[in-house]
N, C-alpha and C positions, 0 to 999 in steps of 0.2 A: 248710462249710469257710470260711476267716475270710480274704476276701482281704488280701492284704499290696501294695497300691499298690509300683509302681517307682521308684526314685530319681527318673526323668524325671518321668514323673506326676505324683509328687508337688509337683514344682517348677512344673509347669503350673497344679496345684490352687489351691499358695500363692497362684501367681501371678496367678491368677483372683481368690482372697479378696481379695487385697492392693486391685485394680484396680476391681475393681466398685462400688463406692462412687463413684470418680472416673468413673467409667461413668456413672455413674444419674445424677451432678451434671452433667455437659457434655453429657447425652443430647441436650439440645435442639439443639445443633452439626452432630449427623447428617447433617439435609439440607443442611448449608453446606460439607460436606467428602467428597461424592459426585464421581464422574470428571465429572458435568456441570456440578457447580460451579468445581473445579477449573479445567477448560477456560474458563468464564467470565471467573477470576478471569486467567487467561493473556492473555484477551483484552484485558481492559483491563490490564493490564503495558504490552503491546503498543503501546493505543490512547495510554495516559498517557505512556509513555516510548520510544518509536520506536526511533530507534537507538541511544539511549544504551542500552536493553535486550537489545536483541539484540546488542550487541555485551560482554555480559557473558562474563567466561569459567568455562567448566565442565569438569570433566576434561580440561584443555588445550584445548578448543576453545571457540568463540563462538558462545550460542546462536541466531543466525544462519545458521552453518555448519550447524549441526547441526538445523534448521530446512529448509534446501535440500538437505541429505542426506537428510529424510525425505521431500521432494518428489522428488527423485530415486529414489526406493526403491519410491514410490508411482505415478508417470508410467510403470517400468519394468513396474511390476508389472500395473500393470492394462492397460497395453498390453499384457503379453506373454501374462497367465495367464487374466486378468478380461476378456474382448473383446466378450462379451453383456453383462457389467455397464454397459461404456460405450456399446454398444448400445442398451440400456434407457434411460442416462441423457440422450446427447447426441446419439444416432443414429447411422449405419452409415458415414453420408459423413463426418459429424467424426471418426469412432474410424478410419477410415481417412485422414485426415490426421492425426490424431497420430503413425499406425506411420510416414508418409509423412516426418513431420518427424525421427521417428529413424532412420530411414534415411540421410538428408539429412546428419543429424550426420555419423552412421560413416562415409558415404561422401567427407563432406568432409576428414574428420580422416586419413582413411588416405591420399587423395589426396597432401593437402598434406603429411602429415609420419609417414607411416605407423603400426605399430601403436604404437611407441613415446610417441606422444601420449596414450592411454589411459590413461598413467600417471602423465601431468602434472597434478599439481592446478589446475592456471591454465586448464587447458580445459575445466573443468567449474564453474570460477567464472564464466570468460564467457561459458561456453553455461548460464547459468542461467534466464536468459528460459524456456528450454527447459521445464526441469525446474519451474520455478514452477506451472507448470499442471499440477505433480502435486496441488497443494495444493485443486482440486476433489474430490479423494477424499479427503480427510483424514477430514471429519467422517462420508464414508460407508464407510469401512476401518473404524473404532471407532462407528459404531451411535450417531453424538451428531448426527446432521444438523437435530433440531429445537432446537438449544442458542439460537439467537435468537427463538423462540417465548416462551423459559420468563420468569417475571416477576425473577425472579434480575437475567437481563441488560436488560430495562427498568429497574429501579433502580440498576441499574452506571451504566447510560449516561447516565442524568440527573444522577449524580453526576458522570460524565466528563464531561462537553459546559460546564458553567462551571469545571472544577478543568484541566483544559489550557489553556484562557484563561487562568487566574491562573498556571499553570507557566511557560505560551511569555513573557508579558508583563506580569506584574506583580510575581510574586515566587517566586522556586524557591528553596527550603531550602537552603542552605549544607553541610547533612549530608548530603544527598541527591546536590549536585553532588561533594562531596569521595569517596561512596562509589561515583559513575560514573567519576569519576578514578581512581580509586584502583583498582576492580574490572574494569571496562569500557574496549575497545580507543581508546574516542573517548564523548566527552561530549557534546552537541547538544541543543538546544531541538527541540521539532518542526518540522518542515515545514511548509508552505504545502500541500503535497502530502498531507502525515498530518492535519493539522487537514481540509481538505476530506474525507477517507477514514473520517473518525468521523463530521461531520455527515449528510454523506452516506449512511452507513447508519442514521444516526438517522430520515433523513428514507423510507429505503425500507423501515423495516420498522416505523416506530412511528407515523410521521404518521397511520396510517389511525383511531390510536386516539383520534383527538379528538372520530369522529362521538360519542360518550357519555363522554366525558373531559372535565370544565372546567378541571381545573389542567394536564391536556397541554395542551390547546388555548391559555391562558395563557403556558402554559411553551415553547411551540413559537416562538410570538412574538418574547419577552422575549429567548430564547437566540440565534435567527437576529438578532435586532439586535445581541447584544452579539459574536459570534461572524464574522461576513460582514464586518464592518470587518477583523478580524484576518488573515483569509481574502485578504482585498483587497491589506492592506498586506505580507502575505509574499509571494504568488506570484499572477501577475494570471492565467495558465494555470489555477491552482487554483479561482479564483475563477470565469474562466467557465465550467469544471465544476459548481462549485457553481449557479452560475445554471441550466445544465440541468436539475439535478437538482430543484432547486427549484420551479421551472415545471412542469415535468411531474408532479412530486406534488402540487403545491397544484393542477392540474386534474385529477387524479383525484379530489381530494378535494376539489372546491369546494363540493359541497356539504354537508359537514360545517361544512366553513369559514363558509355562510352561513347555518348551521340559525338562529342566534342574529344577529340585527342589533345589541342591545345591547352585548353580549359581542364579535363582529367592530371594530364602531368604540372598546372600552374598550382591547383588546390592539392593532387597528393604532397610536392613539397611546402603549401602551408601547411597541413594536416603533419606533418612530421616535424614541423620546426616546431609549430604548438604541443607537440605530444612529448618534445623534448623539454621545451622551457615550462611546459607547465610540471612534470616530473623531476626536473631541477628544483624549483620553487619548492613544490610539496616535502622531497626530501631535506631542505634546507631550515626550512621553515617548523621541522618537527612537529607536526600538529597533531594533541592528541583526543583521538578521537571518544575516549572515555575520559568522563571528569571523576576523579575520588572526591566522595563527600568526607571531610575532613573530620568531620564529628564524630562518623562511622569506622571508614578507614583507620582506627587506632594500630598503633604500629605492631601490634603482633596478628591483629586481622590482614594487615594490608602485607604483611610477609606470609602468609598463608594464601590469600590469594594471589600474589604473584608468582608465589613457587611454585603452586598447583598447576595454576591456568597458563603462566609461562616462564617456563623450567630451563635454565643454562641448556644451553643448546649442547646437545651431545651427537653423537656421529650414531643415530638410529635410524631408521628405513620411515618413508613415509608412511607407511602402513607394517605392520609385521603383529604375530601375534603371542599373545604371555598369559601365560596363567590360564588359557579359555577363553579371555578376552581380546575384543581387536585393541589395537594399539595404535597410535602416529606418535613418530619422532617432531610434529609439529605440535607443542605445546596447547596451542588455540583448539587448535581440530582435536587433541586427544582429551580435552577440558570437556567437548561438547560427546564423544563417543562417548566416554565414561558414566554422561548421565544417561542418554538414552538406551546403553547395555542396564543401567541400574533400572533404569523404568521398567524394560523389556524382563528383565530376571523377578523382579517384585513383582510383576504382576504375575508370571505363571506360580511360583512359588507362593504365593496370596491365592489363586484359585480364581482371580479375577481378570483372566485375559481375555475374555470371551464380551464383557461388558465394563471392563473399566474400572477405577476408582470411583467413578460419579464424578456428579458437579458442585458438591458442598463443600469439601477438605480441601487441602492443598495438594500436590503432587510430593510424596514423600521423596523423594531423589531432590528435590531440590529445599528440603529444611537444612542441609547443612550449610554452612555460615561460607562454607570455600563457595558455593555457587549461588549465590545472593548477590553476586557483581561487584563492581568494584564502590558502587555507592549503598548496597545493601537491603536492594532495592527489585532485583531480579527473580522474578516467580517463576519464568517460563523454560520449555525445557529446548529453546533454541532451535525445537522442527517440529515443523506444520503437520508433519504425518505421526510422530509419535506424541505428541499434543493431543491428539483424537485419538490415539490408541490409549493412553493415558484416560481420559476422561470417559469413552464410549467406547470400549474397547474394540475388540478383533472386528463386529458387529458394525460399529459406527464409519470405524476406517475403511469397513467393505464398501459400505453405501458411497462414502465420497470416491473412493477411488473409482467405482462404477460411474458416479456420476460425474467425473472431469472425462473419463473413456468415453462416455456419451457427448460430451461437450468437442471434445477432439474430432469424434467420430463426424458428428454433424460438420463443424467446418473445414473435415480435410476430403468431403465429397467433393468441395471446387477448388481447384489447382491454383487459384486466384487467393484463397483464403490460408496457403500455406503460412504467409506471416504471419496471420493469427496463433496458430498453431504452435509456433515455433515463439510469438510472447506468451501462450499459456505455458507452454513447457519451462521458458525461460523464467517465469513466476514462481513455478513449479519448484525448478532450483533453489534458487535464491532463497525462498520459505522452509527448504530442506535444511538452511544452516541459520538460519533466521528464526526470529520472535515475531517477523513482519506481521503475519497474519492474524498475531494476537492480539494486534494493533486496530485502529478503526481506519485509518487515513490510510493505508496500504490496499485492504481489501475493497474498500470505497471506493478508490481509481479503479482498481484490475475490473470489477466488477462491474461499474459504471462504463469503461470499455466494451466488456463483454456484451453491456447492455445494447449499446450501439450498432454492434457486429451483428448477432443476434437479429435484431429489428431488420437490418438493410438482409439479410437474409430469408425472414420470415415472410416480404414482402413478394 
């Protein structure tokens, strides 16, 4: 009997004839548009474009949002369902501070403003610290945890590491900034913070490939000269992160480093001549790495914030102390003491150092208009650990700092995993003078990192 195909079918058939040809010609694209390429390709978005990316919007929301809503989804979840998986991955004492730390939330938030906060979105923006550290299970939820193995993301990241140099400080495309304006809630160069957070995993997961690599080994050089000036000139926190991290992989791998004598002394004087021409350039070139919104900035705010935050340089002691308070004769750094002594004094003077502000209000130390930044626009109190003490007080900052002691503790068992160690510490830094971690794209990497480590550990 003579089949007679269905309307449908038939339309698949066509549709198949039609296609296949285009099939056969683009075949070779296959492996560039699998979920692990994909994810690559996300990461360097990421890496290249910080916040001006993640603050793209998508079905009404900012992929940001929708970034810490999967963290959120993810922290919930494997705390609640997953409790051997993190068992396996971080151990029994860390998976029990994390239920400790969600605890901690709930019990704070009902305290302070009962169940009705649950449904405040502003309590889940500022308790995102929280939720960030869902983002160690991202890559092991989707089955991609060897995605920094694959050579896909070694030639990303050599691409990335000189093309964010040329975005932050030499020349960013005119169509690119008009399509982050135009698309995107805020426009921004990288960070001191974000440039550290790429070289930084350059250096923990590819440095090792120089022992038989000559143009890594070249390229490792060349890029830490042209890159660590830039590093230096954004954010000096940044940079002695970056120093950690550096030190500790060039001595894991010193002797790669001195397999070759010839090759050592050709790349330290490229590595010097770029570390020189690129800190000519950068001082020449004046780049400033804060923009004044000019609508805000009105000239008796914008003389308040600069006198505050950076005060005619006088002949005072890096550090020295006045009044009971610590002090720096560096403008920048005594901007940022000043708040976190105000944090620290409000809260025990409030009765609330044991738990916090909560997650609804603002951080009172930073309503005043001098530390709103220079666009008016700055909520945060500039460090990761008084951020938590702030929010979840004495209580909340115990459990994390327990739970990175645990995290340390597990990978400085093997002598191999010392550079890890020395990029959490370096993290660590960097977040001590930084808003990084307030951020989504900051904790996203370290974490997705960590994810990685983790896994090739638990096996």
């Amino acid at each position: 009997m003579y089949y007679q195909p269905t309307l449908i079918n038939k339309i698949k058939l066509d549709l198949i004839k039609i296609s296949s040809p285009v099939i056969k010609k683009f075949y070779f694209l296959t492996p560039f548009l699998t979920l692990e390429s994909l994810l690559v390709y996300y990461f360097f978005l990421v890496f290249t474009f910080g916040r001006s990316f993640t603050g793209l919007n998508i079905i009404g929301l900012r992929i940001g949002e929708l970034m810490i809503a999967t963290a959120l989804f993810l922290f919930l979840y494997y705390v609640i369902f997953k409790t051997k998986k993190i068992d396996t991955l971080i151990g029994k004492k860390a998976n029990l501070i994390l239920k400790l730390m969600l605890l901690a939330f709930i019990l704070n938030n009902l305290v302070y403003n009962g169940l009705a906060s649950f449904t405040n979105p502003q309590v889940f923006r500022s308790s995102s610290f929280i939720w960030s550290l869902g983002f160690i299970f991202v890559l092991i939820f989707i089955n991609k945890v060897r995605i920094f193995d694959s050579n896909l993301f070694l030639i990303g990241i050599l691409f990335c590491l000189p093309l964010v140099y040329i975005l932050t400080s030499v020349y960013f495309p005119s169509i690119l900034e008009s399509f982050f304006n135009q698309y995107s809630d805020k426009f921004r160069l990288l960070k001191g913070s974000d440039l550290f957070m790429v070289y930084a995993i350059y250096c923990t997961f590819f440095m090792v490939r120089i022992r038989n690599n000559n143009f890594l080994y070249v390229f490792t050089f060349l890029i830490s000269g042209i890159l660590i000036p830039l590093i230096v000139f954004s954010s000096r926190g940044a940079a002695i992160g970056t120093i950690v991290v550096l030190f500790f992989t060039i001595l894991k791998n010193k002797n790669a480093f001195l397999r070759n004598k010839l090759l050592f002394l050709i790349s330290i004087a490229g590595f010097l001549i770029c570390l020189t021409l690129s800190s000519i350039y950068l001082d020449w070139s004046k780049i400033d790495f804060e923009e004044i919104n000019p609508e805000y900035a009105i000239k008796s705010v914008e003389t308040t914030l600069i006198t505050k935050r950076y005060p005619a340089e006088r002949q005072m002691p890096v550090f020295y102390f006045f009044e009971g308070r610590l002090m720096s004769g560096d403008g920048n750094l005594n901007w940022r003491f000043q708040i976190w002594q105000d944090v620290i004094f409000d809260l025990i003077n409030t009765n609330k150092i044991i738990f916090g502000y909560g997650y609804e209000d603002s951080i009172p130390a930073m309503e005043e208009i001098s530390r709103q930044g220079l666009d008016g626009e700055n909520i945060h109190v500039h460090n990761y650990f008084i951020n938590i003490l702030a929010r979840g007080g004495i209580l909340q900052l115990t459990l994390f700092l327990i739970f990175y002691y645990l995290l340390l503790l597990k990978f400085k068992k093997d002598k191999e995993n010392n550079h890890i160690v020395a990029f959490i510490v370096a993290v660590l830094i960097v977040s001590f003078f930084d808003s990084s971690m307030e951020s989504v794209r900051f904790p996203f990497l370290f974490f997705s990192v960590l994810s990685h480590k983790l896994h090739n550990l638990s096996k």
